[in-house]
N, C-alpha and C positions, 0 to 999 in steps of 0.2 A: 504494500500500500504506500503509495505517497500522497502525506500529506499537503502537500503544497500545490499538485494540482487538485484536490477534490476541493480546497479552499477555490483555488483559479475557478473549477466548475460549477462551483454555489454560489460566485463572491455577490451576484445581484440580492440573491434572496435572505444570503448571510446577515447583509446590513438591517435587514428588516428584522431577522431573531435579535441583534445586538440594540437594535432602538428600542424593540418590547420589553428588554431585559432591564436596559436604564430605567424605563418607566416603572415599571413594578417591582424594579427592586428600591427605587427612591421612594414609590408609596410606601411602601415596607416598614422600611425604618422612618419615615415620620407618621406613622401610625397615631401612635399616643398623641403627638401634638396637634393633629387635623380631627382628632375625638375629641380634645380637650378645648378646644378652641370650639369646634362647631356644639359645646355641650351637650353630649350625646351620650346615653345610657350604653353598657353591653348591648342592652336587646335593640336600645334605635338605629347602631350602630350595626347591626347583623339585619335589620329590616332594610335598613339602605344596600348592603352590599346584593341581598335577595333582590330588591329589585334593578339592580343592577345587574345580575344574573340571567333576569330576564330579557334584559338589553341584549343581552352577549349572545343570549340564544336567539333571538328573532334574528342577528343580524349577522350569525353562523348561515341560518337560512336561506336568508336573501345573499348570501354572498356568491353562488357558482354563479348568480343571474349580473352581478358586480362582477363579477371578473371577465364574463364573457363582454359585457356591454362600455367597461372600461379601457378593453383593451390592454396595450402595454403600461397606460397611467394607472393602472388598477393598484397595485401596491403601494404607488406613491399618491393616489388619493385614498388611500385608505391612512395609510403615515400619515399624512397632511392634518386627516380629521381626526386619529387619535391624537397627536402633536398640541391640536387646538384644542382637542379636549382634559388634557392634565393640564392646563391653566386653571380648570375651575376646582379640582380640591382643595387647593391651599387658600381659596378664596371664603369656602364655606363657611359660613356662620351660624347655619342650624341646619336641621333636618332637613325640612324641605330642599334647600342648598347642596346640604352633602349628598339626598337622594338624588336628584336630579344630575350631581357630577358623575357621580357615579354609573346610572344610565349611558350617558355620555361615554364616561372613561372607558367598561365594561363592555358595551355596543364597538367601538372604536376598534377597541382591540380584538374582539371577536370577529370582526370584519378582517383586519389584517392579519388574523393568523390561518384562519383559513384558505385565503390568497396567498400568502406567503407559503404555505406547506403546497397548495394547490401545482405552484410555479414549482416547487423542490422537487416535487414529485414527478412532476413532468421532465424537469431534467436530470434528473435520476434514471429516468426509463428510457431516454436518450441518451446517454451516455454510458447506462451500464455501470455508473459507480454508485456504491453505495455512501449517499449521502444524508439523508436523516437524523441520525446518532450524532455526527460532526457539527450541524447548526443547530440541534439542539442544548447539545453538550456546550456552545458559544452564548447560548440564552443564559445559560445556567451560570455560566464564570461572567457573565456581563450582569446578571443579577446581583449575585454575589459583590461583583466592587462595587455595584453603584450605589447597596445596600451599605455597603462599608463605609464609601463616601462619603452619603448622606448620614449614615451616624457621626460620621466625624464633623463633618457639619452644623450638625444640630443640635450635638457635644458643644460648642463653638457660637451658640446664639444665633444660626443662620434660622431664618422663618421657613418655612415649606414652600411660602408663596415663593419667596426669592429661589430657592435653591430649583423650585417646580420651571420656572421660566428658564434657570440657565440650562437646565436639560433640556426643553423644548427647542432653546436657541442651540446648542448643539446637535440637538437630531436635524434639525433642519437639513444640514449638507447631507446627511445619512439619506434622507428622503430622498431627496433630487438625482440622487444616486441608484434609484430603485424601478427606471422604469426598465421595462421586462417584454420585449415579445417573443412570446412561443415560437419557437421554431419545433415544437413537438404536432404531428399530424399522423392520422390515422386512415387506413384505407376501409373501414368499417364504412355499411352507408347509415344514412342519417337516422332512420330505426334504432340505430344503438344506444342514441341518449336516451332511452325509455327504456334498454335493459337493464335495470338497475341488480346487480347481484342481492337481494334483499339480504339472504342468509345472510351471508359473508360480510355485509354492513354491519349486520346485526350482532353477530361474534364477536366480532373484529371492534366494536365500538363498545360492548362490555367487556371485552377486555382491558383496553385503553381506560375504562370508567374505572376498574378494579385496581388500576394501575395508579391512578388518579384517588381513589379514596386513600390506598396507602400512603400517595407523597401528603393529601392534606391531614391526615390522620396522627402524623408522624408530625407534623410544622404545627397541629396546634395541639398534640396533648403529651409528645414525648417527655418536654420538661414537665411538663405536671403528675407525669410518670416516677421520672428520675427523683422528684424533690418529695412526693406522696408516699414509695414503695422505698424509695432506700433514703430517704431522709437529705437530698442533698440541697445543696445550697442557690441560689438565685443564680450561679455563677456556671454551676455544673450543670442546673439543669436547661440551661442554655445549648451546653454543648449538644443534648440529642437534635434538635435542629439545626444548630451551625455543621456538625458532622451530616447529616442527610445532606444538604445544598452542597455541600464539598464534595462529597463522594458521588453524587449525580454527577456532577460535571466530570468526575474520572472515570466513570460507567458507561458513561457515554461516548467518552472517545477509545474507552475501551471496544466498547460497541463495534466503533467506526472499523477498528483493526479486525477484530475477530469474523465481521461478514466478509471478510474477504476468504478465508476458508469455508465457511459455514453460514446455511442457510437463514432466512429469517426465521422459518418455523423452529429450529432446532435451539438458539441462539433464546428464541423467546422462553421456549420449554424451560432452557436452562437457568434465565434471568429469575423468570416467577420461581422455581424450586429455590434458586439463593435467596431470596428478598423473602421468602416464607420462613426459611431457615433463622433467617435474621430475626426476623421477628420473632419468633417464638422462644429464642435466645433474649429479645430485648425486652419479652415477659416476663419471663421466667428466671432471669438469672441470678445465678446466688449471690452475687456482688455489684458493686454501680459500677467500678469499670467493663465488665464483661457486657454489661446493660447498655450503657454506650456504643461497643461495637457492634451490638446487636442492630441499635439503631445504623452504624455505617455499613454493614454488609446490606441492610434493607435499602438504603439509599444507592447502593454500586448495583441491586440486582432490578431495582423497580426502575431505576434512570432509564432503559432501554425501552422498554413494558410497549409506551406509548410510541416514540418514534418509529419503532421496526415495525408496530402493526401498522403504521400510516406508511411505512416505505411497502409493507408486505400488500394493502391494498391498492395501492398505488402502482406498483409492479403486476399486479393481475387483471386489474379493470381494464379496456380500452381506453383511447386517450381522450375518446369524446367524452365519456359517463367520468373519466377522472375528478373534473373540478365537484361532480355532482356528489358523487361517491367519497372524496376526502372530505366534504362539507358534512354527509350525514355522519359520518364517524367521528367526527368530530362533536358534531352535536350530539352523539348520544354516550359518548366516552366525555365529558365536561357536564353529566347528572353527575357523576364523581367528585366533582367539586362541594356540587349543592347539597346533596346527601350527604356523603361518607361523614362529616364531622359529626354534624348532629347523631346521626346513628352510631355510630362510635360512643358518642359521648351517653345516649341513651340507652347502651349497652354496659359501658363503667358503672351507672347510677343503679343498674338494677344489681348487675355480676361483680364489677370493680374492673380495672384497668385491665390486668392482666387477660383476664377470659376474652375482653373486649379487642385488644392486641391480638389473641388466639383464634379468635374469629377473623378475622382478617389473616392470620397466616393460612385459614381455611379457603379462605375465597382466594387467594395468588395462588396456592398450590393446584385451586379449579382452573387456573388458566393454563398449566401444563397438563392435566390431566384428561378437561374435558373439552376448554374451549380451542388450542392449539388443534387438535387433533379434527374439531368441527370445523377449522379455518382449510384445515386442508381438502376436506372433501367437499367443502364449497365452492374451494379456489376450481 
């Protein structure tokens, strides 16, 4: 594998996973201060993100209809309007305010990731390299510093509003940089965009959801794991989320390397058996350190989960149904978002953490066991 042409053969759509990354990793860390400011309870505070949630699905939807009808601008009006839309968080002053950014932010970005993977995919299946794992695994270290950034910024007395605009003013060039035309074409005739693989949407998108409950599962209850079950510290139990977001990004370029011997199905089998393993380890173990790496093997085996099913559907569909096909899988692999915590967390309050954990190394290990194997005889 060489790394530096798969970069070369992604670099349009790459820019687009490193703008998402700024953005979301800068909300991240000014979290508290955009709740604090706009006086918002836990629960107004998870009302607003749900209907933001809702944003991001309608406009998952509408997006193969956006990418077709955009053209090569499709990526960069799509950057353009998420861009516009992180100016209103840091602006919020109540609910209403923060609901409505959020719409905005959440819609925006739902629009541009499924263009953005739409475009990956396509030149993935022209080119024959496996690229997926590599601009995902680029989201995740571009998370991560801007995350870091923006705490150290905010460590430092910088406001969200201000710190929100100089990312905006930086993505800018990132955008302008992103338009895209396909050069992927298909000799299927026009019938094909109404063969949608239903199955294979369908597997292939609770998988990526299952993939998706354990990254959110893992980022909001690890620490309250670590600090509840072995007693640690505000400091420690930090580290089960800092380790998951670190070890994704190594998972995933791990990813990148290993499809180069081995297929997506088999690659996938073996990610969910690790990331199960993890977990049941980062239940159950007799010690906090051991409980930590339980958290990083989860994070190195779930990182892959989602991109390789979007490279694996991508790689199967025709190139008409592509855009169609990566958008439903996307939309039904991102219930995982909406779900998984609450359920999670309504599993701890009845069993406790641990069971709730255990459950979940129940559903990854389903992805090797039943859905993998339905992906194939759908393909």
């Amino acid at each position: 594998m060489d790394l530096r042409k798969d970069i070369a053969a992604s670099w349009v759509p790459l820019k687009a996973f490193i703008l998402m990354g700024l953005f979301w990793g800068a909300f991240g860390a000014y979290v508290p201060e955009i709740k604090a400011q706009a006086g918002l309870s836990d629960g107004q505070f998870g009302l607003a993100l749900l209907c933001g949630a809702f944003g991001g699905l309608a406009a998952m939807w509408a997006a193969p209809r956006v990418d077709r009808g955009w053209g090569g601008w499709a990526m960069v009006g799509a950057a353009g309007l998420l861009i516009a839309s992180f100016a209103l968080p840091g602006l919020a002053q109540n609910w209403p305010m923060f609901a409505v950014a959020m719409l905005a932010c959440m819609g925006t970005s739902g629009l541009l990731d499924v263009v953005m993977n739409v475009r990956l995919s396509g030149i993935e299946a022209e080119s024959g390299r496996p690229l997926m794992n590599l601009n995902h695994a680029v989201y995740s270290f571009a998370y991560g510093g801007a995350a870091l950034v923006a705490g150290l910024a905010r460590e430092n007395g910088v406001s969200a509003q201000v710190f929100f605009m100089c990312v905006c003013a930086l993505s800018l060039g990132l955008a302008m940089g992103l338009y895209h035309v396909s050069t992927d074409r298909s000799t299927e005739d026009k019938s094909a965009e109404t063969r949608l693989p239903v199955l294979l949407i369908a597997l292939a998108g609770i998988a990526a959801a299952i993939g998706f409950v354990a990254e959110q599962a893992t980022d909001n209850w690890s620490a309250l794991h670590l600090e509840r079950s072995y007693g640690g510290s505000a400091a420690e139990g930090a580290l089960g989320p800092a380790m998951l977001g670190f070890t994704m990004g190594l998972g995933r370029m791990w990813g990148q390397v290993v499809l180069a011997r081995l297929s997506e199905g088999r690659v996938l089998r073996l990610a969910a058996l690790v990331s199960a393993a993890g977990t049941v380890l980062a239940a159950w173990a007799p010690s906090k350190g051991l409980a930590i790496l339980g958290f990083a093997v989860l994070g190195l085996g779930v990182s892959v989960v989602a991109p390789m099913v979007l490279a694996w559907v991508g790689k199967t569909v025709a190139a008409k149904t592509r855009p169609m096909a990566i958008s439903r899988v996307v939309f039904v692999s991102y219930s995982g978002f909406f779900l998984g915590p609450p359920a999670l967390g309504l599993l701890a309050q009845m069993f406790g953490l641990p069971i709730a954990f255990t459950v979940l190394a129940g559903l990854l290990a389903l992805i090797a066991v039943v859905l993998v194997p339905g992906m194939r005889k759908a393909a």
